[in-house]
Kinemage of the C-alpha trace (Angstrom):
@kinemage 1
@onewidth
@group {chain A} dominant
@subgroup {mainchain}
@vectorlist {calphas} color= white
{ca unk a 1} P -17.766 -10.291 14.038
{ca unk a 2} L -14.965 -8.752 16.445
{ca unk a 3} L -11.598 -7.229 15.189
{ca unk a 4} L -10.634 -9.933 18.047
{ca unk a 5} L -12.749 -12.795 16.170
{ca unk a 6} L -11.366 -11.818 12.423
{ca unk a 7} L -7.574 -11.773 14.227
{ca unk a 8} L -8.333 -15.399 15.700
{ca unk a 9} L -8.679 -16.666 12.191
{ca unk a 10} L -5.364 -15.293 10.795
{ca unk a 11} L -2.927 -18.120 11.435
{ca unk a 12} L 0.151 -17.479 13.161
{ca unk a 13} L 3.137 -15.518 10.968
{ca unk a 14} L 6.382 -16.697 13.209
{ca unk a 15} L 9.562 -16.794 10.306
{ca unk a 16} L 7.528 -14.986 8.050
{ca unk a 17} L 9.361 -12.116 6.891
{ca unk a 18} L 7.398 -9.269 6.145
{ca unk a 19} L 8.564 -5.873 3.543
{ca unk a 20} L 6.548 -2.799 4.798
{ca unk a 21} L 6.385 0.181 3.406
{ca unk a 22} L 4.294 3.357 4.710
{ca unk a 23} L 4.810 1.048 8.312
{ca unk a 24} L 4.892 4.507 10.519
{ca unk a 25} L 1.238 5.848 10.383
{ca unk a 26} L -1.756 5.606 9.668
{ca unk a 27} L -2.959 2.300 8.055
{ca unk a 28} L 0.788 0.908 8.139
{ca unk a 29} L 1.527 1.178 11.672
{ca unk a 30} L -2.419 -0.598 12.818
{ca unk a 31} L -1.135 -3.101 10.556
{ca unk a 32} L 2.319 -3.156 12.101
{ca unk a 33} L 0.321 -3.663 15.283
{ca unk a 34} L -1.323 -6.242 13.768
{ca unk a 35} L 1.944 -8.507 12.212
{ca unk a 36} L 3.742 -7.687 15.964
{ca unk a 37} L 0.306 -9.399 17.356
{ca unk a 38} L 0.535 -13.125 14.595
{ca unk a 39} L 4.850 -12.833 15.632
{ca unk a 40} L 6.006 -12.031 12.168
{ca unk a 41} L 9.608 -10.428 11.628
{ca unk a 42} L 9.205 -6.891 10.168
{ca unk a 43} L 11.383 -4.812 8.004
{ca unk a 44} L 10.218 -1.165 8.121
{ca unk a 45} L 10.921 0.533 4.741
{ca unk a 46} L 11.156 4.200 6.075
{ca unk a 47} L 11.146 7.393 5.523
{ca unk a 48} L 11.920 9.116 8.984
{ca unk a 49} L 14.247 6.464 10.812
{ca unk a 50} L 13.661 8.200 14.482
{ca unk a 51} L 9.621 8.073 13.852
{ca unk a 52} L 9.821 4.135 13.587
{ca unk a 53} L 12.762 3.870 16.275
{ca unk a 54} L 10.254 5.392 18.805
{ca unk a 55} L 7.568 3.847 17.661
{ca unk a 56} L 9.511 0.365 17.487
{ca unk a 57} L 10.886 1.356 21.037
{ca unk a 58} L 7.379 1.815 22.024
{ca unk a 59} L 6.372 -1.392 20.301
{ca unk a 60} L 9.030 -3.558 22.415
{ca unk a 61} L 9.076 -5.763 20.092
{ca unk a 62} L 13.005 -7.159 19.406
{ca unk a 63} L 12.029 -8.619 15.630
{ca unk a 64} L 11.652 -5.227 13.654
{ca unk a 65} L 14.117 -4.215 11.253
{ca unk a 66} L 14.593 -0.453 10.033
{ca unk a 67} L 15.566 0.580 6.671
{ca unk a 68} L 15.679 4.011 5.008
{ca unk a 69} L 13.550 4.261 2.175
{ca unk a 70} L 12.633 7.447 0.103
{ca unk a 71} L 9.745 6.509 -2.259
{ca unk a 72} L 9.838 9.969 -3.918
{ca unk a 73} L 12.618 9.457 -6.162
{ca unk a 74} L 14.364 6.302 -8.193
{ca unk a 75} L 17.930 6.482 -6.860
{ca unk a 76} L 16.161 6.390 -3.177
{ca unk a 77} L 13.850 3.965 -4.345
{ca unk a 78} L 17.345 1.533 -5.424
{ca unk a 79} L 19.324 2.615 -2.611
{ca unk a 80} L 16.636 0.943 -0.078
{ca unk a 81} L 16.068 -1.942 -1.926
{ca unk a 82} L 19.977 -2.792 -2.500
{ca unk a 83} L 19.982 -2.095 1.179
{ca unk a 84} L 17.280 -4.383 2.049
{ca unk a 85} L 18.424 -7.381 -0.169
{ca unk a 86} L 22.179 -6.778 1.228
{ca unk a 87} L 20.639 -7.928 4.324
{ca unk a 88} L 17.727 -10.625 3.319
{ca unk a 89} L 18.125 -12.823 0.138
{ca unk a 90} L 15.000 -13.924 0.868
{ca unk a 91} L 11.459 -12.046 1.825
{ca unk a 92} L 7.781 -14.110 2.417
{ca unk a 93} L 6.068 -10.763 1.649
{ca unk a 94} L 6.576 -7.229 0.768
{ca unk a 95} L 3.364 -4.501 1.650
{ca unk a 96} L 3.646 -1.563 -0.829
{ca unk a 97} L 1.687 0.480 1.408
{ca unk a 98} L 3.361 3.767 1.385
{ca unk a 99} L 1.500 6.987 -0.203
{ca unk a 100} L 1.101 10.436 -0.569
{ca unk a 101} L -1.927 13.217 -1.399
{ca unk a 102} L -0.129 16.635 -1.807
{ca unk a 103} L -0.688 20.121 -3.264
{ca unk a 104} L 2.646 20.678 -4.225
{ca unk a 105} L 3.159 20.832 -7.686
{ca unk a 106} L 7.223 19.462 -7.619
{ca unk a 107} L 7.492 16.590 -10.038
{ca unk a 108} L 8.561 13.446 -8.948
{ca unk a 109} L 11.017 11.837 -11.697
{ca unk a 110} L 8.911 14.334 -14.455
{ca unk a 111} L 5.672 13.567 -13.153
{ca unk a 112} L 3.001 15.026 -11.084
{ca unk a 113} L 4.021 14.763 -6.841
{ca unk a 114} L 1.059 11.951 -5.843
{ca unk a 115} L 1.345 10.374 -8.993
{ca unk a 116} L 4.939 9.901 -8.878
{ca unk a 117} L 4.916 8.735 -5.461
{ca unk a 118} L 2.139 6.533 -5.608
{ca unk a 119} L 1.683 4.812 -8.967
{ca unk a 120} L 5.641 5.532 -10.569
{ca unk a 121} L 7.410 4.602 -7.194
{ca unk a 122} L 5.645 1.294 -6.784
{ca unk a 123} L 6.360 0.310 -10.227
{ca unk a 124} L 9.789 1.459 -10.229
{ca unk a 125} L 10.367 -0.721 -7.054
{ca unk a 126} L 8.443 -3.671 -8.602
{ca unk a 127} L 10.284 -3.348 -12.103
{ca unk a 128} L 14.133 -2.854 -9.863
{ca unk a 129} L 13.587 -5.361 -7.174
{ca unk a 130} L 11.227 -8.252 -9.102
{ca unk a 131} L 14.310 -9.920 -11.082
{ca unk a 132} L 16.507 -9.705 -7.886
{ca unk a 133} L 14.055 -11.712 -5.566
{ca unk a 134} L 14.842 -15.362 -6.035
{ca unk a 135} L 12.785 -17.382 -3.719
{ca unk a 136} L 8.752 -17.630 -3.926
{ca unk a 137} L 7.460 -13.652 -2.731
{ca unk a 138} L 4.199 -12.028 -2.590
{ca unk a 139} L 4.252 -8.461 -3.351
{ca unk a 140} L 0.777 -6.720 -2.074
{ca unk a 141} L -0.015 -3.575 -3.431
{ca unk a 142} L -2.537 -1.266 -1.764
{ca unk a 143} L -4.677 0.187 -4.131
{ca unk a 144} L -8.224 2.319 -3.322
{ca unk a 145} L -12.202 2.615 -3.939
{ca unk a 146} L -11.166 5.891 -5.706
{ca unk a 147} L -9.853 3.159 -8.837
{ca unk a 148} L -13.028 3.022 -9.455
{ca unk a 149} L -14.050 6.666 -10.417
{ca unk a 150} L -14.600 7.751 -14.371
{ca unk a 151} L -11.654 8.874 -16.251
{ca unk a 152} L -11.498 10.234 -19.873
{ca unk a 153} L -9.250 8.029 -21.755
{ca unk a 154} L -7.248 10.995 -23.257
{ca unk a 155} L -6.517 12.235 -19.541
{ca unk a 156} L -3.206 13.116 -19.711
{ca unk a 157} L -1.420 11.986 -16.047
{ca unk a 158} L 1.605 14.039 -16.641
{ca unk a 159} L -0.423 17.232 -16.900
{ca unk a 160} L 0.669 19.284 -13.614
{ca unk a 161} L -3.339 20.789 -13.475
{ca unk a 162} L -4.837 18.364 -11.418
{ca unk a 163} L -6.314 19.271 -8.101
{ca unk a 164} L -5.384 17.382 -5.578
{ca unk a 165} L -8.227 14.711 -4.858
{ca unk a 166} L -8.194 14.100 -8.759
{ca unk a 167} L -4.382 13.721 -8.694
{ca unk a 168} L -4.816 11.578 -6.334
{ca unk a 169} L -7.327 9.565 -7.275
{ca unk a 170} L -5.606 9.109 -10.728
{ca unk a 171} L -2.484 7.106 -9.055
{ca unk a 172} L -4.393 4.751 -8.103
{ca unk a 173} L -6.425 4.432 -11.070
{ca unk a 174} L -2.891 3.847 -12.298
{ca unk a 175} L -1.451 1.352 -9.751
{ca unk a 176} L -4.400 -0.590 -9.921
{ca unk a 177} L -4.544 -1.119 -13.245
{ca unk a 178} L -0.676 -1.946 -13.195
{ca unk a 179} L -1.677 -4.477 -10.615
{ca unk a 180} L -4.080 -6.086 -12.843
{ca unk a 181} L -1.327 -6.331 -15.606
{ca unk a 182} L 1.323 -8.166 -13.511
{ca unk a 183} L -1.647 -10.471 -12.213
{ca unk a 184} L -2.984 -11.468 -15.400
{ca unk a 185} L 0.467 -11.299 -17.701
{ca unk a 186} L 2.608 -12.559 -14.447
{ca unk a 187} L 5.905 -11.593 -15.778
{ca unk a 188} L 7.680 -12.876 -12.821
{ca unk a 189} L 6.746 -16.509 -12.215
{ca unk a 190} L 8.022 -16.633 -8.883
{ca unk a 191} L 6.054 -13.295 -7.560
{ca unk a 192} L 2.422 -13.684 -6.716
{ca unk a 193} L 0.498 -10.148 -7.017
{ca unk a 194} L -2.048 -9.379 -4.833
{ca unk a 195} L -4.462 -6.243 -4.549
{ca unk a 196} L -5.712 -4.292 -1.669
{ca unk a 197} L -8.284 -1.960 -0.535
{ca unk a 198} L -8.768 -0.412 2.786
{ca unk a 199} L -11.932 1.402 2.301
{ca unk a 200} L -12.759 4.864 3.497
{ca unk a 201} L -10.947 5.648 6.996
{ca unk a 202} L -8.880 8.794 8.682
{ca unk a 203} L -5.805 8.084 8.256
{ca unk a 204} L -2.706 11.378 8.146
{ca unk a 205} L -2.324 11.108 4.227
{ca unk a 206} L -4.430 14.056 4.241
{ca unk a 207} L -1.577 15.837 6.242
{ca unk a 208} L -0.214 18.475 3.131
{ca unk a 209} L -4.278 19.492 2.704
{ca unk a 210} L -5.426 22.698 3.947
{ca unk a 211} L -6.039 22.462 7.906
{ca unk a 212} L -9.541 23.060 7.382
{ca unk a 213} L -10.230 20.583 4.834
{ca unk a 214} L -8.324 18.333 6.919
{ca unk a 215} L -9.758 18.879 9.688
{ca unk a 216} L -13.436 18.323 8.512
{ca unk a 217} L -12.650 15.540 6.612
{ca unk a 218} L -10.890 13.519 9.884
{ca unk a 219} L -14.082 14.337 11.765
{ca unk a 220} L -16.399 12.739 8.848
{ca unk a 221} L -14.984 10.157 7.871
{ca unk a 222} L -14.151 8.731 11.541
{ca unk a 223} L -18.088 9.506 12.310
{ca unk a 224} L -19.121 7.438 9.161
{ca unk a 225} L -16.901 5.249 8.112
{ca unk a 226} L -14.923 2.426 9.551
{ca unk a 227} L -11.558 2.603 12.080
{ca unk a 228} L -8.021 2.638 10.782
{ca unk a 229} L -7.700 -0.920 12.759
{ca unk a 230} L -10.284 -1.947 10.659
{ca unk a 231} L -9.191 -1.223 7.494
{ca unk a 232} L -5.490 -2.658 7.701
{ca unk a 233} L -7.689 -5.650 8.075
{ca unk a 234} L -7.173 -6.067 4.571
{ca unk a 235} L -3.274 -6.013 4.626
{ca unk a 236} L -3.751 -8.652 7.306
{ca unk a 237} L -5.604 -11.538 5.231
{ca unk a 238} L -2.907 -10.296 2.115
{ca unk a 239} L -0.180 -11.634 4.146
{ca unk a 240} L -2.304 -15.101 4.922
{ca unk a 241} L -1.580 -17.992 3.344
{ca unk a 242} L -5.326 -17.760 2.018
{ca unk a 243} L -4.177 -14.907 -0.443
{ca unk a 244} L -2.852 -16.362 -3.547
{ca unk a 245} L -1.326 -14.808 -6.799
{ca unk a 246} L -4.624 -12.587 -8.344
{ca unk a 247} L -6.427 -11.943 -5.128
{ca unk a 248} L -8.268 -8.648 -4.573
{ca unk a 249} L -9.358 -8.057 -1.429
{ca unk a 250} L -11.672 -5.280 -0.598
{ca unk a 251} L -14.528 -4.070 2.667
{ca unk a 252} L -17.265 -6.349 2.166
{ca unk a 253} L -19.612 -3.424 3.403
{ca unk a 254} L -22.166 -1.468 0.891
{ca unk a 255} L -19.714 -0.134 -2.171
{ca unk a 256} L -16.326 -1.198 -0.285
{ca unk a 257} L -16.496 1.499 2.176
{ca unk a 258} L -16.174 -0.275 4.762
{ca unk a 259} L -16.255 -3.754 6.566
{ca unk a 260} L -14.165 -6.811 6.706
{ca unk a 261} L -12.143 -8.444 4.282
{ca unk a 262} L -13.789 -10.037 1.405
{ca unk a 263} L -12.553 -11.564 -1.891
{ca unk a 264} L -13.747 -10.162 -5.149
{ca unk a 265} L -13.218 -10.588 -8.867
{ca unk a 266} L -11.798 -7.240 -10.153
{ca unk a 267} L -13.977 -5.067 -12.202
{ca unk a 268} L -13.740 -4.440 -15.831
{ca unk a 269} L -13.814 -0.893 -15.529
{ca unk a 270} L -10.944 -0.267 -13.735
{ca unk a 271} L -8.600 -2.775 -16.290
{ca unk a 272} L -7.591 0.536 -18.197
{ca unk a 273} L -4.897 -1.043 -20.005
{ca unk a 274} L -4.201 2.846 -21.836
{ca unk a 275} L -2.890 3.549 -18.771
{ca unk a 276} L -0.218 1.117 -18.034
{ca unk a 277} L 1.366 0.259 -21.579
């Protein structure tokens, strides 16, 4: 199979109104690419509003939508959405795509900087914008293959000791297993929850590590493992009509590293339930 031959078999997206966050590199703007290519209408959840004018400009593309989003604190977190729904009272989907790996050791809302961002700031905007949406939405949340690595259940994620891989890899333990709890309990009957993995790819969320790591890691990873078009491939068949409330979509390559979409049942092992009560 072809990127060309797996885009063929998405159906076409014109109306649909697609939330993206994290839209502006990386995994978010190949997929970007991808919803401009199937005619969708975007709104960009952003960060840095002249990055995604340029790359909109660039895009020429006259259904995009910009909104500032910040999701490294609450209150910026609630401004964007108030600002989005001020706009839209209705969405198709929203792609809670954004992330961050750092070394800083700020706190984000009293917890550690990657956790806060990435497994806090999704929940926060699922828990503030979930009893505002109205009309049928399907929120897709990108998890990761790191989910799936041990963790002692008396880990402490508020501890500020973590290095930065394990940080990291502990917000999406987190996420993931949040993910699992809104798709099994399904607290908000008219949100479907879907779950995403991209794989291993070289993508700039390594951009706060140490140039050297960084630098090594880019060159390994796109030598071994699959392209960033590839793995926004699993964004892509989120958004499809195929995807339906409880979906977890994963590489179908050796250990999820890489490959094209598949569907899987979730694993036990990364349920955690300690971590999301």
């Amino acid at each position: 199979m072809t990127v060309k031959k797996f885009l063929s078999k998405i159906e076409d997206l014109t109306n649909k109104k697609i939330v993206l966050t994290g839209g502006t590199s990386g995994i978010g703007l190949s997929f970007l690419k991808y919803l401009v290519n199937k005619n969708a209408y975007v709104i960009l959840l952003v960060r840095n509003i002249k990055k995604a004018e340029n790359i909109v400009k660039e895009l020429n593309y006259p259904h995009i939508d910009i909104i500032e989003y910040d999701q490294s604190s609450y209150k910026a977190i609630e401004k964007g959405i108030d600002a989005l729904l001020d706009k839209y009272s209705n969405v198709d989907s929203i792609v809670l795509n954004a992330g961050a790996m750092s070394r800083t050791k700020d706190l984000i809302e009293g917890h550690p900087y990657s956790i806060g961002v990435n497994y806090f700031g999704v929940r926060h905007f699922i828990e503030y914008i979930a009893p505002k949406l109205t009309s049928k939405t399907k929120i897709i949340v990108q998890g990761s293959l790191v989910a799936g690595f041990h963790l002692n259940k008396k880990t402490n994620i508020d501890s500020n000791n973590f290095k930065t891989f394990k940080e990291y890899n502990i917000s999406k333990m987190c996420v993931e297993a949040y993910t699992y709890k809104l798709i099994k309990e399904k607290p908000y009957p008219n949100i479907d929850f879907v779950l995403t993995e991209p794989g291993i790819t070289s993508t700039s969320i390594t951009r706060d590590l140490d140039s050297f790591l960084k630098h090594v890691g880019k060159v390994f990873v796109s030598t071994f493992f699959h392209s960033v078009n590839k793995a926004s491939l699993t964004l892509l068949e989120a958004v499809s009509s195929k995807a339906v409330h409880g979906s977890y979509i994963v590489p179908r390559g050796l250990f999820t590293i890489s490959g094209y979409p598949k569907y899987k049942k979730f694993p036990k092992n990364r349920i955690r339930e300690y971590l999301v009560k």
